[in-house]
matplotlib code that plots the C-alpha trace (Angstrom):
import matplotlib.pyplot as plt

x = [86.7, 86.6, 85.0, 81.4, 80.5, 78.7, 81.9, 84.1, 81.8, 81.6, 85.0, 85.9, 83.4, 85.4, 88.4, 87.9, 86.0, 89.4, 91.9, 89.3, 90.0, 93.6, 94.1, 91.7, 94.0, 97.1, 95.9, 95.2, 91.3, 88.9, 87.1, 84.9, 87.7, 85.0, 84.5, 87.7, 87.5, 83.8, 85.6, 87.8, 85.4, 83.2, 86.0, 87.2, 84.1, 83.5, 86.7, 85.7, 82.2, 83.9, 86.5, 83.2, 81.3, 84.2, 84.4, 80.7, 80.7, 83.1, 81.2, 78.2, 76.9, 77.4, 73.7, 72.9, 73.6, 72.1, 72.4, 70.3, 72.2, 71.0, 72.4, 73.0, 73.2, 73.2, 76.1, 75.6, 72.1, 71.6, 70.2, 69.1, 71.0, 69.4, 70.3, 68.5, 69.6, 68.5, 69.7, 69.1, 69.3, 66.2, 66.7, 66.2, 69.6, 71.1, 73.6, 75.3, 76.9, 79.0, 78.9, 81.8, 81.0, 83.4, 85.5, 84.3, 80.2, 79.7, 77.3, 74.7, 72.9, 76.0, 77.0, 73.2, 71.8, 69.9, 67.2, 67.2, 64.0, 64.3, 63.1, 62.3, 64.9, 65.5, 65.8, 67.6, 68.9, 71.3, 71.7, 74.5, 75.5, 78.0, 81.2, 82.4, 81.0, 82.1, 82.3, 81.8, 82.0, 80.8, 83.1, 82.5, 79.8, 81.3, 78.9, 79.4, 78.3, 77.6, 78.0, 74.8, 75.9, 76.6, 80.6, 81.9, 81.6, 83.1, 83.5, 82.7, 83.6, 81.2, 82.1, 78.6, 80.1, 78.0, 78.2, 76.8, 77.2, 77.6, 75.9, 75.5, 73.1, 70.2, 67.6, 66.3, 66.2, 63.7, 61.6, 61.1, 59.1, 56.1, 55.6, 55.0, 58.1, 57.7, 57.1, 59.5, 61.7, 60.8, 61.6, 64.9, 65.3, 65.2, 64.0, 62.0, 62.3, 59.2, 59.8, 60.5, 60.1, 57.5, 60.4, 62.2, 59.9, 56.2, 53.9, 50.2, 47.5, 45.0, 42.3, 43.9, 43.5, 43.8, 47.4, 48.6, 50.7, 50.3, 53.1, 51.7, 48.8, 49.0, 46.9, 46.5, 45.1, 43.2, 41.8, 40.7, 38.6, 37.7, 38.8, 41.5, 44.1, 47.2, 50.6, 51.7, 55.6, 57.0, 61.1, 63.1, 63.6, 66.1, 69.1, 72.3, 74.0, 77.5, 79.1, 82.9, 84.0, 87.1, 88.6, 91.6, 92.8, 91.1, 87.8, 88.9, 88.5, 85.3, 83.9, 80.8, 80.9, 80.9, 83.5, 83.9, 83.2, 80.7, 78.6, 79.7, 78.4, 74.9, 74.2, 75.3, 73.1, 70.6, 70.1, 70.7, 67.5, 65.8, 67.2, 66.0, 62.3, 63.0, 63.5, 66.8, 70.2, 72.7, 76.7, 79.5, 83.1, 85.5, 89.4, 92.2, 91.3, 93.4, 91.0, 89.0, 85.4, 82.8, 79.5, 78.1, 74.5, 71.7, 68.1, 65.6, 65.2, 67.5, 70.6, 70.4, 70.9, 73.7, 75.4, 74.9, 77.1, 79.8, 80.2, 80.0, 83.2, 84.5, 86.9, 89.1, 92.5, 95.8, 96.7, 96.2, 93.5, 94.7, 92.2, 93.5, 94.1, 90.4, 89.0, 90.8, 89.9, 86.3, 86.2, 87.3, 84.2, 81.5, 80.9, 77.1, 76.3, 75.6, 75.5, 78.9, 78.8, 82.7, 82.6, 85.8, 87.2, 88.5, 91.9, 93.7, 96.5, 94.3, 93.5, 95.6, 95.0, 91.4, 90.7, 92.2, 90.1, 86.8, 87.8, 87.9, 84.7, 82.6, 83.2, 81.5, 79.6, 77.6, 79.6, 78.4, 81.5, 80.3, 82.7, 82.8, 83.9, 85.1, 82.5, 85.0, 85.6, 82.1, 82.8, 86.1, 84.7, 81.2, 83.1, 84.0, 87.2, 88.9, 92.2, 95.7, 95.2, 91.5, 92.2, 95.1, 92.7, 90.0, 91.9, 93.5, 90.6, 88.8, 91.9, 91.4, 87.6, 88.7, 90.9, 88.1, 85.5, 88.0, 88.7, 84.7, 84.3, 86.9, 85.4, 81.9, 83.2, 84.7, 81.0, 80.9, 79.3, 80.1, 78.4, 80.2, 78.2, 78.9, 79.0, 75.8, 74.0, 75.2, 72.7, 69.3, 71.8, 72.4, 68.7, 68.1, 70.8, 69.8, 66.0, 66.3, 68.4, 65.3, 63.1, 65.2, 65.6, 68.8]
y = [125.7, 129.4, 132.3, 133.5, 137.0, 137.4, 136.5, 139.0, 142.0, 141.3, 141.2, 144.4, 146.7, 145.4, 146.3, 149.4, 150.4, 149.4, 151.2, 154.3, 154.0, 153.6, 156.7, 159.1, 157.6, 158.9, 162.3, 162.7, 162.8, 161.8, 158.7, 157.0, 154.0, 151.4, 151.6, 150.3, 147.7, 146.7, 146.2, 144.2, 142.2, 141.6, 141.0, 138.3, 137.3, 136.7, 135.2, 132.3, 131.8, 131.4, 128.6, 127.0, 127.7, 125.9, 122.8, 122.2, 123.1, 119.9, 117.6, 118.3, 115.0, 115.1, 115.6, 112.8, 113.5, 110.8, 112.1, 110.7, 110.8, 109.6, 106.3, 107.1, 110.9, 112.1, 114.0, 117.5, 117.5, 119.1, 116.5, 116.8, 115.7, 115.8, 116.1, 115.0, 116.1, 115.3, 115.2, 114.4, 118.3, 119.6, 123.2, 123.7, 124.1, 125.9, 124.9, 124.9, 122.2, 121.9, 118.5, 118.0, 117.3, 115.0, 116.8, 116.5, 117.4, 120.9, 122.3, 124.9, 125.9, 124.9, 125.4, 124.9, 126.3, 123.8, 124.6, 121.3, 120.6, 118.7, 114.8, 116.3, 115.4, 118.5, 118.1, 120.5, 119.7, 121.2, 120.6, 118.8, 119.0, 116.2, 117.5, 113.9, 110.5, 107.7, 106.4, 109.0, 108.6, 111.0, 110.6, 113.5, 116.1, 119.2, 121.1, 124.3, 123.3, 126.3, 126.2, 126.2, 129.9, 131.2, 132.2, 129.8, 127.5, 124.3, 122.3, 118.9, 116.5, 113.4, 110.3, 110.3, 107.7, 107.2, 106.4, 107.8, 106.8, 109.7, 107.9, 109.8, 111.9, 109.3, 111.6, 112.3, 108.3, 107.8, 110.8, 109.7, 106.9, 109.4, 110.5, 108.4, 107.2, 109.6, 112.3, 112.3, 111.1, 114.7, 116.7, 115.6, 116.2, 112.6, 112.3, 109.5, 108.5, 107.2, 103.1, 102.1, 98.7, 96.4, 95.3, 91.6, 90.1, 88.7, 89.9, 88.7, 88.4, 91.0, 91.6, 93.5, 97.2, 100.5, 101.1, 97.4, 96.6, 93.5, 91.8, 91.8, 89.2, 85.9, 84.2, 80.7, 82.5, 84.5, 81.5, 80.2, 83.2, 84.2, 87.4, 89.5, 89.0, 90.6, 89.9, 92.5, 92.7, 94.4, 95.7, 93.0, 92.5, 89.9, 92.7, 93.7, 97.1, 97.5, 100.5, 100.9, 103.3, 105.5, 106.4, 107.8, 111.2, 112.6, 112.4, 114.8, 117.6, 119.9, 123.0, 123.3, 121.8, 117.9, 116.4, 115.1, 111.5, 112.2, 113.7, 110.4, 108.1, 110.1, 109.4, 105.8, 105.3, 107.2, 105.1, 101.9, 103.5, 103.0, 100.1, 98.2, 99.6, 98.0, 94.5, 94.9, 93.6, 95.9, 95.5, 97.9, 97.8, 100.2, 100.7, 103.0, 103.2, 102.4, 99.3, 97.9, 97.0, 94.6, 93.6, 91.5, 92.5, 91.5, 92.1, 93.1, 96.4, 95.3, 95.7, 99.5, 99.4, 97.0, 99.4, 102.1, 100.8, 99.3, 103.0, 105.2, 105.2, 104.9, 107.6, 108.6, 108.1, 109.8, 106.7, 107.0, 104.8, 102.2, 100.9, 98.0, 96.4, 96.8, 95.8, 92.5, 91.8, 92.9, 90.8, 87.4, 88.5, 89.0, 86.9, 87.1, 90.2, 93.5, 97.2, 98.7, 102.3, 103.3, 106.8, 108.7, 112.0, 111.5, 113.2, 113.3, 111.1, 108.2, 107.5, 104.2, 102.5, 103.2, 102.0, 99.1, 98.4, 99.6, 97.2, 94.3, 95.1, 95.9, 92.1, 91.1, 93.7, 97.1, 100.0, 103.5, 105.8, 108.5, 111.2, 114.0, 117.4, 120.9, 123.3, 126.0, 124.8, 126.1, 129.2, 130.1, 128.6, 131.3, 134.0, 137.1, 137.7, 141.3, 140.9, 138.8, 136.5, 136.0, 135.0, 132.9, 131.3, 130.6, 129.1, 126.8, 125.6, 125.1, 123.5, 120.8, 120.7, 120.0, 116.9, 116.1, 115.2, 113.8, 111.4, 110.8, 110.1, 107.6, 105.8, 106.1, 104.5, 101.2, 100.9, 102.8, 106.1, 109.2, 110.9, 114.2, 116.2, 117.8, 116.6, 117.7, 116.7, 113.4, 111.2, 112.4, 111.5, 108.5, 107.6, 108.7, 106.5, 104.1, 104.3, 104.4, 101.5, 99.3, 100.9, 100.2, 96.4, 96.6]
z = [151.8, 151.6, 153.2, 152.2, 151.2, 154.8, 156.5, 154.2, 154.4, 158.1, 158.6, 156.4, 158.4, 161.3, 160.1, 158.7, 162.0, 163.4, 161.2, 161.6, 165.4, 165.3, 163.1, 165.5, 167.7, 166.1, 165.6, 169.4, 168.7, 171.6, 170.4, 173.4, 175.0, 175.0, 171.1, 170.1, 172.8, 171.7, 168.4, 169.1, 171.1, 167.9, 165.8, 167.9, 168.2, 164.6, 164.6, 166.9, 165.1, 161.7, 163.2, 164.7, 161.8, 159.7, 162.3, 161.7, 157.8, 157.8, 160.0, 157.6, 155.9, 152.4, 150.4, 148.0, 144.0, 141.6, 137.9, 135.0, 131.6, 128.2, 127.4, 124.0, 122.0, 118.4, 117.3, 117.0, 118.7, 122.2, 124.9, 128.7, 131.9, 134.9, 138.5, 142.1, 144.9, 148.5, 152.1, 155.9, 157.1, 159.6, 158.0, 154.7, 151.8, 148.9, 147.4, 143.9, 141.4, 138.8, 136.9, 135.3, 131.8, 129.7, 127.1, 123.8, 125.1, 124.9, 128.0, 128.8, 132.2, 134.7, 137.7, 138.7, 141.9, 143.8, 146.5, 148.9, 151.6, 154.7, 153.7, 149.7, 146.6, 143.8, 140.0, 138.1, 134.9, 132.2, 128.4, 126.8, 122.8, 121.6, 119.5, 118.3, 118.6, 120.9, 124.5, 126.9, 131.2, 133.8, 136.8, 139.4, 140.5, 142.2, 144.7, 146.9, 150.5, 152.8, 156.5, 159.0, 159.6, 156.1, 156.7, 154.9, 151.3, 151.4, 147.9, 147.7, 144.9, 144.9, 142.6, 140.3, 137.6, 134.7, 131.2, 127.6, 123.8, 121.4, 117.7, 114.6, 113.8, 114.1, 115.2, 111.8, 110.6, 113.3, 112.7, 109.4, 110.8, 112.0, 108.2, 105.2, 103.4, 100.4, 101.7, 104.2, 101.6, 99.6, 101.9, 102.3, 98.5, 97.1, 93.5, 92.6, 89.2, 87.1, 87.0, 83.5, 84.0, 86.1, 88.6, 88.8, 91.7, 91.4, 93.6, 92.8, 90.2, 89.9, 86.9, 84.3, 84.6, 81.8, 81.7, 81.9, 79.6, 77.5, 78.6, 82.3, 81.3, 82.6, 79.5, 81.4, 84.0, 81.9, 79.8, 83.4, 84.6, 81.3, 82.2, 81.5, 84.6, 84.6, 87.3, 89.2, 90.6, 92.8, 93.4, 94.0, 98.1, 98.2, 97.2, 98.7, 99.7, 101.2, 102.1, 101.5, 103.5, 103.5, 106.9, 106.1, 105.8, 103.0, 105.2, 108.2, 105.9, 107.7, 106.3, 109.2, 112.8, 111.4, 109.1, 106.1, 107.7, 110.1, 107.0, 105.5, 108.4, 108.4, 104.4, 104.5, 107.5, 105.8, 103.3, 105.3, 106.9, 103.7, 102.0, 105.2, 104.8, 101.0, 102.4, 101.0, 103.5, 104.0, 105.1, 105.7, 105.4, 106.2, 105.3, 105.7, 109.4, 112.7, 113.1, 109.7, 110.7, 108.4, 108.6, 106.9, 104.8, 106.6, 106.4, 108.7, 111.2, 114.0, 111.3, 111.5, 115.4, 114.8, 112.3, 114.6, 117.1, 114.8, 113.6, 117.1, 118.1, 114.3, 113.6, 110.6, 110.6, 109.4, 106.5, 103.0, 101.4, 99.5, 97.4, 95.1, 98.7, 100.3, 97.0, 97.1, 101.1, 100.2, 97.2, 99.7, 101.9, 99.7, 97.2, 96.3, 93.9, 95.8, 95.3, 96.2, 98.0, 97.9, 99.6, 99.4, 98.3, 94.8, 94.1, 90.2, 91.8, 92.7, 88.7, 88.0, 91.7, 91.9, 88.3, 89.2, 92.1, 90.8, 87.9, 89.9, 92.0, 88.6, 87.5, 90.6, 91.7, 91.1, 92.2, 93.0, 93.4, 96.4, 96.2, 98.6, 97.6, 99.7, 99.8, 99.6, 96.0, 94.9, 96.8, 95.1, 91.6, 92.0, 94.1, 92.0, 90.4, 91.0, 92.0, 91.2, 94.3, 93.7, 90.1, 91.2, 93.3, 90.5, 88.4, 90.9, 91.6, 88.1, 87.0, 90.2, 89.6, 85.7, 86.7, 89.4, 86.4, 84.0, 86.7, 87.7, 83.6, 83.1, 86.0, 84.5, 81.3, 83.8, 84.3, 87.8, 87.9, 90.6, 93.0, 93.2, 95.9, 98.5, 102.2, 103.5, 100.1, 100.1, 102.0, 99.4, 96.3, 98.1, 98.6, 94.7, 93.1, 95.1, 94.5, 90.9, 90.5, 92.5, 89.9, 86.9, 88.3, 90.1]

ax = plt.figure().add_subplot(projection="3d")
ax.plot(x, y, z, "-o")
ax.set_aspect("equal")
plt.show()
């Protein structure tokens, strides 16, 4: 509890009227003698209203706070939290309230000032950002209470617990639902190659059309309609994708406000996104973190929703990836052929055990090497060069860049090409890799 700005201005213009008093006093000037006592009348006075006033302030019923959080929000993205407020008062009330936000949600709007009718309930509402992903628990709303005659504030901490889930950035995948596939597709930069064959899965019969080729004629139906008739496929919808994902140190590295392996959990869900809409199933396994996760490939729209909350409290660890071991693990899970997704951040030292391992998942399986790589390498490498530190600096990093591509070739030539993009780029290379392999028959 603590005095209100009514109460202190009142009680300074008291004072000062007394301290003006007592030094007429001293200098033996006439002030009337019922003044001072008239002031010390009112200050006492004021005195015993405040100790009443702070008697009743705590006798006050405590007003009613319900709060209505998201159940779930998308890292990075700003989201509303709302607040009613009521109570059994017959006059009406203002009061203010601080929510007190879980650390790791950045907040807007708060405290809030609430204005409160006799038998009504208030909404006010403030905005909340998420900094990481994970579990996240509201546990107390603080409010300022003032007394029925405005000299004093007490504060009042009412247990409000409720819960919230911080996902990836999600928002997007379902927007892309209110646009057709290719276009939204296109504007996220995905490049759709011209199909070069006529896919692995029949589809129907139709009559044969300009532009068929020749090898698309089904002659025994043909012979039977005495008409040309051609078949018509389709991409193959029975596939697999798995994502192998590297949690360990490499991926904390951050150049905006996510890092490396958030950007990483947005691209692989990304094109989860869109390898489901394919008819395609699609797994995930992770490694190098405090806790490896797998799921297993799975079909249908319901796996996305799955995969976003196997991966919502997922977070990157301080180990060093050691990829000869997750190979062989992943290899005694999955045994059917599938598309591979490794994403990782490649370094020159990782040459002899990731050959190794990408080795033994390209006798089994297609692998697609994601690697993810500092933005402040293209700065230095397209900055200009004018002084000793700044050409130090250069050629550091073309020399690591250098090693960076040897080591993406040599796994090319094992039959497992790269992705070399960086973080924010990586989900519409994903999608493009991933699109032309349906088109060139997987």
């Amino acid at each position: 509890m603590k005095p209100s700005k009514r109460l202190l201005v009142w009680l300074s213009a008291l004072l000062t009227l007394g301290v003006l008093l007592g030094s007429l006093s001293a200098l033996d000037i006439d002030t009337p003698p019922t003044l001072q006592a008239v002031n010390w009348g009112m200050l006492l006075a004021l005195l015993a209203l405040a100790v009443l006033d702070a008697v009743r302030l705590q006798r006050l019923p405590l007003p009613r706070v319900h709060r209505q959080v998201p159940g779930s929000l998308a890292l990075g993205r700003w989201g509303e939290v709302h607040l009613e407020v009521g109570h059994d008062f017959a006059e009406p009330l203002r009061l203010r309230l601080f929510d007190h936000v879980p650390d790791g949600l950045d907040f807007e709007h708060l405290p809030l000032t609430a204005e409160l009718l006799p038998g009504q309930r208030s909404r006010v509402g403030y905005r909340v950002r998420p900094l990481k992903r994970g579990h996240f628990r509201f546990e107390h709303c603080e409010l300022n209470l003032p007394s029925p005659l405005g000299l004093w504030s007490g504060k009042r901490l009412l247990p409000v617990l409720d819960h919230t889930r911080v996902y990836p950035d999600f928002a997007r995948l379902y927007g892309g639902q209110l646009l057709a596939v290719d276009n939204w597709l296109s504007q996220l930069g995905v490049r759709q190659r011209q199909r070069r064959g006529q896919g692995l899965e029949f589809h129907q019969l139709r009559e044969f059309r300009e532009g068929d080729s020749l090898r698309q004629i089904d002659w025994k139906a043909t012979a039977r309609q005495r008409t040309p008739i051609a078949r018509e496929y389709q991409d193959e919808r029975d596939q697999q994708i798995i994502f192998m994902l590297d949690c360990g140190r490499r991926m904390r590295s951050q150049d905006d406000e996510l890092s490396h392996f958030d950007h990483a959990l947005n691209a692989c869900l990304l094109l989860s996104y869109v390898a489901l809409r394919q008819g395609d199933a699609v797994g995930l396994c992770t490694f190098a973190g405090e806790q490896e996760r797998y799921l297993a490939p799975i079909k249908g729209s319901g796996q996305l929703n799955v995969l976003l909350n196997a991966v919502h409290d997922l977070e990157s660890s301080r180990r060093s990836a050691d990829y000869q071991s997750a190979a062989q693990r992943f290899l005694t899970r999955q045994k059917r052929r599938a598309l591979v997704v490794l994403v990782t951040n490649l370094r020159d030292e990782d040459d002899d055990d990731l050959h190794v391992a990408v080795k033994h998942l390209s006798q089994q399986h297609q692998v697609l090497v994601a690697s993810l790589r500092e933005a402040t390498l293209d700065r230095v490498r397209s900055s200009p060069v004018q002084t000793l530190d700044e050409a130090l600096a250069y050629c550091g990093a073309v020399d690591y860049l250098n090693a960076r591509a040897e080591l993406h070739e040599r796994l090319g030539a094992h039959g497992a090409p790269v992705v070399d993009v960086r973080p924010e780029e990586l989900g519409a290379e994903l999608v493009t890799r991933y699109l032309g392999w349906k088109k060139d028959g997987g």
